[in-house]
C-alpha positions in Angstrom: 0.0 0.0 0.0 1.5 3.4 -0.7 1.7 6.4 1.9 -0.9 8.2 -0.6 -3.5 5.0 -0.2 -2.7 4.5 3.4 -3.4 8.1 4.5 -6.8 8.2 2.2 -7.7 5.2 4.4 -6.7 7.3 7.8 -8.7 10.2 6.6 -12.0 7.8 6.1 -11.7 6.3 9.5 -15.1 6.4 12.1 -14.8 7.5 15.4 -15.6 3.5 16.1 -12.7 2.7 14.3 -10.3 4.7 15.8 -11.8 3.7 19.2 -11.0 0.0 17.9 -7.4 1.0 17.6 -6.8 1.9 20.9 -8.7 -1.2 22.0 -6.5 -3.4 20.1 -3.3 -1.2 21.2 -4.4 -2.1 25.0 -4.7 -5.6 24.1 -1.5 -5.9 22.7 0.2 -4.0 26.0 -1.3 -7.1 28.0 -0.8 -9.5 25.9 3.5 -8.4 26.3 2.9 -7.9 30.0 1.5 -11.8 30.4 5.3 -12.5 29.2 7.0 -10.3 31.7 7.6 -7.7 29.4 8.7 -4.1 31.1 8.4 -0.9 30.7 4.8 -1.3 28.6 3.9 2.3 27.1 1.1 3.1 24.8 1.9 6.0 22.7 -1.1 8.0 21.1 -0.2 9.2 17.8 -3.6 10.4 16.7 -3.0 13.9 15.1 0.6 13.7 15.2 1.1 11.4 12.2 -0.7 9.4 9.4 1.4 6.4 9.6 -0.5 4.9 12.4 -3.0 5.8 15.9 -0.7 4.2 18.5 2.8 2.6 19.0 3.1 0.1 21.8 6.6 0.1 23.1 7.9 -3.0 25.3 11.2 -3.8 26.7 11.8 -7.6 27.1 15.1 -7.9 29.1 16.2 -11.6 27.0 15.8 -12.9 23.5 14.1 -15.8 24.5 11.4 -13.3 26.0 11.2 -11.1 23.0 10.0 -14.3 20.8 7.5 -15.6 23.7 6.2 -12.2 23.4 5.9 -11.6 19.9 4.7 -14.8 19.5 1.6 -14.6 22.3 1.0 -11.1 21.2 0.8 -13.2 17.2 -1.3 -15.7 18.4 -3.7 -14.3 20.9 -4.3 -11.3 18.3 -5.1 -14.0 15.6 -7.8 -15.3 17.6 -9.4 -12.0 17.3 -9.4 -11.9 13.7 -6.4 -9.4 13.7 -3.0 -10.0 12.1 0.1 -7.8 11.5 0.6 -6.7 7.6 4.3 -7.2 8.8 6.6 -8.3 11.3 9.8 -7.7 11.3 12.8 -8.4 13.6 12.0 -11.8 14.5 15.9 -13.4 13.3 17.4 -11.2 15.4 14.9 -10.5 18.3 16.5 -7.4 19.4 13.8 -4.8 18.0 10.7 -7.0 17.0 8.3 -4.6 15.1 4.5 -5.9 14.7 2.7 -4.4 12.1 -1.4 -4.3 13.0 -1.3 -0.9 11.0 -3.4 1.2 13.4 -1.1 -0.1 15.9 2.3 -1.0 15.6 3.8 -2.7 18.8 8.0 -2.6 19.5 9.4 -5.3 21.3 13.2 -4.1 22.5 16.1 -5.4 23.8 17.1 -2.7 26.9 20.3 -1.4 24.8 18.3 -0.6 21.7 15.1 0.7 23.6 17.3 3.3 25.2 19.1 3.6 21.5 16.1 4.3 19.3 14.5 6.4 22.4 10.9 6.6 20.1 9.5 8.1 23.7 11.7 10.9 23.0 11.2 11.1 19.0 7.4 11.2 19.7 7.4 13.3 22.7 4.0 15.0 22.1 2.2 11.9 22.0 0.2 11.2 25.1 1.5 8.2 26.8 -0.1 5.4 28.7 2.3 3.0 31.0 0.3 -0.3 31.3 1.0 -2.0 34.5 
């Protein structure tokens, strides 16, 4: 889908659907916490960009974690009837990036959470910390 096609689709969203987002944003932040993921932010990006509504930021403190977590988050999500138009990161399992295109969920590694910093890059988004 190009940038031009994916923002035309942003523009046509219903307040229902952008509800839906965050809905499936929080889902996703549980489904990393039932892994013992850290650190679980929700970052709102409604009116800040058209790339996406939210970013869900995790930090999983092994590799072995990182998979368990993209994989529930995978799976569980799946059952719902949603799955990611991409994943990437999953050979390496130090940034693990799940596509759901409204949402977009980051599984780090500490080093490159505090590397990338996207708190800091998206600084005026409100943020949720999901406990």
């Amino acid at each position: 889908m190009s940038n031009s096609e994916h923002d035309e689709k942003r523009s046509d969203l219903h307040p229902e659907e952008v509800a839906y987002s965050g809905l499936l944003a929080r889902r996703a932040a549980e489904l990393a916490l039932e892994k013992k993921c850290e650190q679980v932010r929700i970052l709102d990006l409604k009116g800040l960009t058209s790339v996406t509504d939210y970013f869900v930021i995790v930090t999983a403190d092994s590799e072995r974690k990182a998979k368990a977590a993209a994989e529930h988050i995978i799976e569980e999500l799946k059952a719902d009837d949603e799955r990611p138009m991409h994943v990437e990161g999953m050979d390496s399992m130090h940034w693990i990036l799940l596509d759901y295109v409204d949402v977009v969920v980051h599984i780090f590694m500490p080093d490159e959470r505090s590397f990338y910093d996207l708190e800091s890059l998206w600084s005026d988004a409100p943020v949720t910390t999901v406990n």
